[in-house]
N, C-alpha and C positions, 0 to 999 in steps of 0.2 A: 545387546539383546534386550536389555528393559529398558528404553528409551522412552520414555513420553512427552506430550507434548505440555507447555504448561504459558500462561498467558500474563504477565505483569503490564499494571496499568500505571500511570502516574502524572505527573509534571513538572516538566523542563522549565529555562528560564523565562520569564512572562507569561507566568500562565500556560505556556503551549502543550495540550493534552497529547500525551504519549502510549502508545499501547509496543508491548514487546510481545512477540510469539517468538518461543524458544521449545528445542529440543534436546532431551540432557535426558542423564542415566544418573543424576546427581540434583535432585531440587535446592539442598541448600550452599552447594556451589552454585548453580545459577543464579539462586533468587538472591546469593550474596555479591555477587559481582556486579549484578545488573542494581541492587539497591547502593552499593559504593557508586557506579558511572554516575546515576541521579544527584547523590548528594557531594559529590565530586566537582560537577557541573552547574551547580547552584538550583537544582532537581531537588522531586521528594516523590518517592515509591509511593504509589498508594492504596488503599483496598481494591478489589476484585468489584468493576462497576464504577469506579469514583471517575472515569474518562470514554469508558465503552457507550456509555448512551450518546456520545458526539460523534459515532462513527454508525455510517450503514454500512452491510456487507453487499457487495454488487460482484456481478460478473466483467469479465470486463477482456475481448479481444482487441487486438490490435493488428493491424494490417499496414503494410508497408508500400508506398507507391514514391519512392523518391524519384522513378524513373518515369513516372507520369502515366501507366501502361493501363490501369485500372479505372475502368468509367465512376466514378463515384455516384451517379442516379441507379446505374444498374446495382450497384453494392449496397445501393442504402435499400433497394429496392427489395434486394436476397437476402441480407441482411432480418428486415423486416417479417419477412415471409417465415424466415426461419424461426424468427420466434423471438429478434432481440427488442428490447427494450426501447432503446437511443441508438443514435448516429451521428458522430461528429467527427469533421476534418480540420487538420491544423498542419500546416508545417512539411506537407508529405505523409502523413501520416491517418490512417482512420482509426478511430475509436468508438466499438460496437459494445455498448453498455446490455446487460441481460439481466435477467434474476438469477442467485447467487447458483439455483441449482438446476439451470439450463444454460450455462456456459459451455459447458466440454459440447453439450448436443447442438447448440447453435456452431460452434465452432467444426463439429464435423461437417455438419450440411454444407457450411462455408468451403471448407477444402473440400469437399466429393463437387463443389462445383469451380473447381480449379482456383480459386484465390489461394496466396502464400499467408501464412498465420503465422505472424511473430512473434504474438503471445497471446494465450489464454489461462485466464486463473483469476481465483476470486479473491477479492482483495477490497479492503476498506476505505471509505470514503468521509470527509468530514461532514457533518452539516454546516459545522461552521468555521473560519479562519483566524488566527492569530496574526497580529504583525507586530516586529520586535524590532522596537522604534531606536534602543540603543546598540553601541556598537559592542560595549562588555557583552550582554547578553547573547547578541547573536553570536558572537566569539564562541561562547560558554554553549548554547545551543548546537554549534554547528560541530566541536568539540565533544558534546555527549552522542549525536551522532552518529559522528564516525566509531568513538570507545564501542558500541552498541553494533555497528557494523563488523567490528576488526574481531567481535567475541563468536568461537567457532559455535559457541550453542544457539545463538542467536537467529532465525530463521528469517523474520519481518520486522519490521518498526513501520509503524504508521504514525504521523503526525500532524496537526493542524498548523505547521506554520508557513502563511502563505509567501510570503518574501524569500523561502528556500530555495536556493542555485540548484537542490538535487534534483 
């Protein structure tokens, strides 16, 4: 019943800035666990802001066409109209960028006009990228991680490392 939401910032091994959004009924279990996985990992917890200014927040759907069925001029075109941002294809997949608080409304236009939406939700983006040139590190990075995934308060991890398998 009193859950809130609470935001730990920091950095992984080589530098890689880390941001946690977590939800807990318990801030100094959280903020204890999450400052052990950091300095566990060869990480350091850090103030509120010392990693937030390398992230913008964006909107950000995604659309599915592995089965080829979706014209992509027509969808970048509705897309557009509806009010997003960007448009980009890769892989089967679209990717409809927006501002952070016209997502859900671009993403409804999108389905009342029949496309399938596989995700919509706003979520952080880096400015800039990390590469973790050794293999301890990335070991120790891809390790903190998961620790940071496997913990139930844990909500999001956003990271700047661009050589990441996730």
């Amino acid at each position: 019943d009193n859950f809130e939401e609470v935001t730990y910032e920091g950095y992984g091994p080589a530098g890689v800035a880390v941001i946690v959004t977590a939800t807990t009924d318990n801030r100094n279990r959280t903020a204890g666990n999450v400052r052990a996985y950091f300095a566990k990992f060869h990480g350091n917890m850090g103030q509120t802001g010392c990693v937030g200014y390398l992230f913008t927040d964006v909107g950000e759907i995604v659309i599915d066409n592995e089965d080829g069925d979706v014209d992509e001029d027509k969808l970048m075109e509705d897309a557009l109209e509806a009010g997003a941002a960007d448009f980009a294809s890769e892989d089967g997949m679209f990717e409809i960028t927006t501002e952070p608080d016209d997502v859900y409304a671009v993403a409804d236009a999108l389905k009342a006009l029949g496309y399938n939406i596989t995700s919509a939700e706003v979520t952080k983006v880096p400015s800039t990228y990390v590469n973790i040139d050794g293999e301890e590190d990335q070991r120790f990075m891809g390790l903190l991680l998961d620790k940071l995934d496997e913990d139930d308060d844990v909500l999001d991890v956003y990271h700047n490392w661009e050589n990441c398998d996730e």
